[in-house]
C-alpha positions in Angstrom: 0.0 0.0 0.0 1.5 3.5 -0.6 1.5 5.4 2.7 0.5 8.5 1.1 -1.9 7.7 -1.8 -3.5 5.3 -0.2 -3.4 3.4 -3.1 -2.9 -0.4 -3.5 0.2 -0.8 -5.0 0.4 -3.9 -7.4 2.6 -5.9 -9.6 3.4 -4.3 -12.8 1.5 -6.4 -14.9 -2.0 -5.4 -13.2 -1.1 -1.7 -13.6 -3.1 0.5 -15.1 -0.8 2.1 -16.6 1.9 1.9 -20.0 5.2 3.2 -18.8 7.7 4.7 -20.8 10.9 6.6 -20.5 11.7 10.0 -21.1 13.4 8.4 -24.4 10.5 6.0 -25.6 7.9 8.6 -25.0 10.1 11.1 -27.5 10.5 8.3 -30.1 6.3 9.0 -30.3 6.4 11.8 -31.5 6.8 10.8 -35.3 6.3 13.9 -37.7 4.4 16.1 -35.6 6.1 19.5 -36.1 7.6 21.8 -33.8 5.2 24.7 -34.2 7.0 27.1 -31.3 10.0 29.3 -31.0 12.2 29.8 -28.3 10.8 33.0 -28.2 7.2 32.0 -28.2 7.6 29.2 -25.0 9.4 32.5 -23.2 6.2 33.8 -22.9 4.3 30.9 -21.9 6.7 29.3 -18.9 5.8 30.4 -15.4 8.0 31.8 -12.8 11.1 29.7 -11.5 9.3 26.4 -14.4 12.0 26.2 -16.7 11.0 24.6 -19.5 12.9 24.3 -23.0 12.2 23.7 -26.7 13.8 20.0 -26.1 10.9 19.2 -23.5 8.8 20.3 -26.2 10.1 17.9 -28.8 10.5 15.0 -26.1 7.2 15.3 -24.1 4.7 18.0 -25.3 4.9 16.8 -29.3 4.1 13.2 -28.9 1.2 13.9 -25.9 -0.2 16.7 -29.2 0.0 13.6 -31.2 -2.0 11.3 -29.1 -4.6 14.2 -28.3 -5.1 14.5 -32.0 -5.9 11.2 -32.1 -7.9 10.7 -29.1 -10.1 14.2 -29.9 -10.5 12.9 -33.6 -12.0 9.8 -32.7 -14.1 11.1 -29.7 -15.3 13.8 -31.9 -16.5 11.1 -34.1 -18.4 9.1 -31.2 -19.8 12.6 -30.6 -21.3 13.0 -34.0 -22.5 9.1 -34.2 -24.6 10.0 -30.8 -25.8 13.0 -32.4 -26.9 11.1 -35.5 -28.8 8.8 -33.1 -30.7 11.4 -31.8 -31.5 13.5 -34.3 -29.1 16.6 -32.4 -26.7 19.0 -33.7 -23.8 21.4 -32.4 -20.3 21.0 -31.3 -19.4 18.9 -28.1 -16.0 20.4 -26.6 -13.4 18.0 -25.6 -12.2 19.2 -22.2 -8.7 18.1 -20.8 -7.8 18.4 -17.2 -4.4 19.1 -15.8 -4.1 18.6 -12.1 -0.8 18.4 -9.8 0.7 20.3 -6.5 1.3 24.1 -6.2 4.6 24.2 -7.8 4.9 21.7 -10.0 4.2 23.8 -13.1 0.5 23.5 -13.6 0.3 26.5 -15.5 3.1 26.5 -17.8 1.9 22.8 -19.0 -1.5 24.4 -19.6 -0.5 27.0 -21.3 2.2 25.1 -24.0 -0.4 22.5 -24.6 -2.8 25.2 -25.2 -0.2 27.1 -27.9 0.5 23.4 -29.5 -3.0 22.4 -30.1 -4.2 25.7 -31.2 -1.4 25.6 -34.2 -3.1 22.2 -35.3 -3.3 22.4 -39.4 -7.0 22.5 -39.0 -6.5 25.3 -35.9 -9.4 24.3 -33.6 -10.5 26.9 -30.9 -8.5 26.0 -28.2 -9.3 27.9 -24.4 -7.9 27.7 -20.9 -9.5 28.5 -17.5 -8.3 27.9 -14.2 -9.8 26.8 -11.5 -8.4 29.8 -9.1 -11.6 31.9 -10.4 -13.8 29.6 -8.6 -12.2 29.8 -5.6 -14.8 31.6 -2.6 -13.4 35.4 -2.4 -11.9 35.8 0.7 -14.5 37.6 3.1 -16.0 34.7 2.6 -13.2 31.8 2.9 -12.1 34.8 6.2 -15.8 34.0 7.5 -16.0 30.6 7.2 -12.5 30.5 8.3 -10.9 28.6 5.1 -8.2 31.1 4.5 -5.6 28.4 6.0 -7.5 25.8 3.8 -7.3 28.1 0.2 -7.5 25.4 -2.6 -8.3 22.8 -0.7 -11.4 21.3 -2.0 -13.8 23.1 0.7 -12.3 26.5 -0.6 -13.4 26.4 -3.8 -17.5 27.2 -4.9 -18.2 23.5 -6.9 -21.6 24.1 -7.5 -20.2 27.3 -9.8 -17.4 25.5 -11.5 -19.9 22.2 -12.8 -22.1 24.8 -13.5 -20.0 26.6 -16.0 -18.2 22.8 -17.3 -21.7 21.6 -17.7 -22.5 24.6 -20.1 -19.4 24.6 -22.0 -20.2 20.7 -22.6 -23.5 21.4 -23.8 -22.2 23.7 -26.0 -23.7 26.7 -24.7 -21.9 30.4 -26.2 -20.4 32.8 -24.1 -20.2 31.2 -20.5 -18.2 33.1 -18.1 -15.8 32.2 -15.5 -14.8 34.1 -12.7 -11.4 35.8 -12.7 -8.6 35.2 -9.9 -5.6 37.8 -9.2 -2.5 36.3 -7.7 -1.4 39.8 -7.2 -4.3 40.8 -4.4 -4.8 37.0 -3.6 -8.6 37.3 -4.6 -11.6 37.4 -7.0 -11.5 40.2 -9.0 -15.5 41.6 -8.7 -17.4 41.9 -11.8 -14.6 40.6 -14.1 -14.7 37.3 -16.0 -13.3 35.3 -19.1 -15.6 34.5 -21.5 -15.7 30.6 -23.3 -18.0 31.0 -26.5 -17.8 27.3 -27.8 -14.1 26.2 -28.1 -13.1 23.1 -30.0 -10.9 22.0 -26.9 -11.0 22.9 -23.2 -8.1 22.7 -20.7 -9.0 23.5 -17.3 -6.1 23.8 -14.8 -6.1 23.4 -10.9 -4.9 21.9 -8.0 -7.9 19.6 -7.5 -9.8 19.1 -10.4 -10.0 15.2 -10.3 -11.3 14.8 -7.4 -13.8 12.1 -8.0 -17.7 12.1 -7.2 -18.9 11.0 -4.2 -20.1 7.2 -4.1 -23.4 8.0 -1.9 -23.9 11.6 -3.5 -25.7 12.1 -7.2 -23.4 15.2 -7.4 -21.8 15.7 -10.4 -17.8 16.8 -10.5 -15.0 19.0 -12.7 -13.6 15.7 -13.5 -17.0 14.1 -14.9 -16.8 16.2 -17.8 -13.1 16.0 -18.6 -12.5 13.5 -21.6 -8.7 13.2 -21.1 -6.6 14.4 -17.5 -3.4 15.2 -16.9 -1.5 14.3 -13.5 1.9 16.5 -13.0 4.1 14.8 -10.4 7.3 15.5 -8.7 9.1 14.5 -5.9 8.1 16.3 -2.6 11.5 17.6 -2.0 11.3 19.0 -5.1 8.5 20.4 -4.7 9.0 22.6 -1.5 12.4 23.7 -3.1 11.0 24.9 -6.4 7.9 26.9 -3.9 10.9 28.3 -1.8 13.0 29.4 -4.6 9.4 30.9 -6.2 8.7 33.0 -3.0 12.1 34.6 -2.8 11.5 35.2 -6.1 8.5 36.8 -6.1 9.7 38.7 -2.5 12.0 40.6 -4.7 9.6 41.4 -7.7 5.6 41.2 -7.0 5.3 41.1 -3.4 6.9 45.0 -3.9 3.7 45.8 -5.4 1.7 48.0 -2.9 -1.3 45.9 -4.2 -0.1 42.6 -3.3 -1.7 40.5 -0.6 1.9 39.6 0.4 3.5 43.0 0.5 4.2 42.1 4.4 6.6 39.3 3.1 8.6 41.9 0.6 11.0 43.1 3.7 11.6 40.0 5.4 15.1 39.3 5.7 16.3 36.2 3.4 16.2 33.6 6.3 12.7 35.1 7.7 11.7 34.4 4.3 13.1 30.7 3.5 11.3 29.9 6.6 7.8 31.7 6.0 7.9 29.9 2.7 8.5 26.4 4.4 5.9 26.9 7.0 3.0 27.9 4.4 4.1 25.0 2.7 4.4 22.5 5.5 0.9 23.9 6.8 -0.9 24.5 3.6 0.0 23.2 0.9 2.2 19.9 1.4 -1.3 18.9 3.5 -3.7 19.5 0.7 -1.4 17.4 -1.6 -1.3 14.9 1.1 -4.9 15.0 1.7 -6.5 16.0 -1.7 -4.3 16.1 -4.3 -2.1 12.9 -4.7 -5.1 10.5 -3.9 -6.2 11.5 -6.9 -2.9 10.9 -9.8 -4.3 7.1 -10.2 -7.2 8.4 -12.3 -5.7 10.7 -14.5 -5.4 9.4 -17.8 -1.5 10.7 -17.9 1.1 10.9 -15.2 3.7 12.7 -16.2 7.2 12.6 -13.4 9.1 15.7 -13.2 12.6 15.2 -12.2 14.8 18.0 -10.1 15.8 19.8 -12.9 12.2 20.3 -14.0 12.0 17.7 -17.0 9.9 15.6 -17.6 11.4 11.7 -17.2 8.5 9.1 -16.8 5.9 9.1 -18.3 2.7 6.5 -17.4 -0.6 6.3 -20.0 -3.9 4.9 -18.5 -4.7 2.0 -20.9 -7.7 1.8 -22.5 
């Protein structure tokens, strides 16, 4: 049994999984083309994520590849169902990418967003995050879930399958809510607007958390056709959020705006261990408790190693 998933750990013939190495998951990639610069992934990595144009190559060009196929052919089952009942419209396919604060959520999103939007047939591709549903924070202050912000009681669910059971019903113009990491909070009366994409990524700490076996309750991940698990060592992890927030101490927290503008001054030792302790307290127990459980049901794991590159890669078989 793994001591932290809680998940039964069996022999590798009974996994769910298909394994490959950094190496045999390149070797995948067969003629898709590169369709980025060096310049273009610049804008798309997140701070203190490194990622390069040979990560592309390796990992993001063969996973383009597979969704291809995999949106091709469920596209297809779409319009055989719709056939069947006399229905029409587009049916989004929506991709989930989960993982731990820091383990570079958000630059994954975003690269796999820039790939599949360059397809040759250049589908509609949009990104939301989950951060926009979180509860604003008179409210997480009230109900006293500041110490628990994105764990899975922070966030308003009822909102979120709301707005992921519109876009699947291909409904124009659905909003989402808007989250600034700058003031730590909704922004009022401000949202992004999804007016029928081809493909759907939705990014967050939590979003396959499964449904509840007694509870008719639907879920983000219930409408996701294809997930994404980001995973990385734990030691890892809370060296790549340290070396984020003394980054960030010396460039946004400086912003008068910004939620942690008490952190800017902190000497660098007062700040190494703030970091650890909002980590240790926060957000090493929500991937404990929340996050991790929930890898075993993404349709790709994808390892990080400490340099930030990708070097395992598991896909769920079918």
């Amino acid at each position: 049994m793994d001591e932290i998933s809680g998940l039964a750990t069996l022999p590798s013939d009974f996994s769910i999984y298909r394994h490959f190495t950094r190496a045999e998951w390149a070797a995948l990639r067969a003629d898709t083309p590169l369709t980025l610069t060096g310049e273009d992934l610049a804008k798309l990595q997140s701070i203190n994520d490194p990622i390069s144009l040979e990560e592309v190559i390796a990992i993001y060009l063969p996973l383009s590849r597979l969704l291809a196929l995999y949106v091709a052919a469920t596209q297809g089952l779409f319009k055989a169902t719709q056939r069947f009942l006399g229905a029409d419209g587009k049916v989004p396919y929506i991709i989930g990418v989960a993982g731990s604060v820091a383990v570079g959520k958000s630059t994954t999103a975003r690269v796999l967003k820039s790939l599949l939007s360059r397809w040759p047939n250049t589908p509609k591709v949009e990104l939301v995050t989950t951060d926009g549903f979180l509860f604003p924070n008179e409210v997480l202050v009230r109900d006293h879930l500041m110490d628990k912000k994105g764990f899975p009681e922070s966030y308003d669910g009822t909102a979120l399958v709301r707005f992921l059971s519109q876009i699947k019903a291909g409904q124009g113009n659905v909003n989402a809510p808007v989250y600034s990491h700058l003031t730590y909070d909704i922004v009022p009366d401000k949202f992004i607007t999804v007016d029928r994409p081809d493909i759907l990524i939705v990014e967050g700490l939590n979003v396959l958390q499964p449904s509840r076996p007694d509870s008719d309750i639907a879920f983000a991940s219930d409408f996701f056709d294809f997930s994404i698990y980001l995973d990385a060592n734990e030691n890892d992890l809370l060296k790549w959020y340290v070396a984020r927030f003394m980054r960030l101490r010396q460039t946004a927290f400086r912003d008068p705006r910004s939620f942690f503008k008490k952190y800017a001054d902190l000497t660098d030792e007062e700040a190494r261990q703030t970091a650890i302790d909002i980590w240790t307290r926060i957000n090493l127990r929500n991937l404990h408790e929340n996050i991790l459980p929930t890898r075993a049901r993404a349709s790709l794991v994808l390892t990080k190693g400490a340099t930030h590159s990708i070097e395992q890669v598991a896909l769920r078989k079918l």
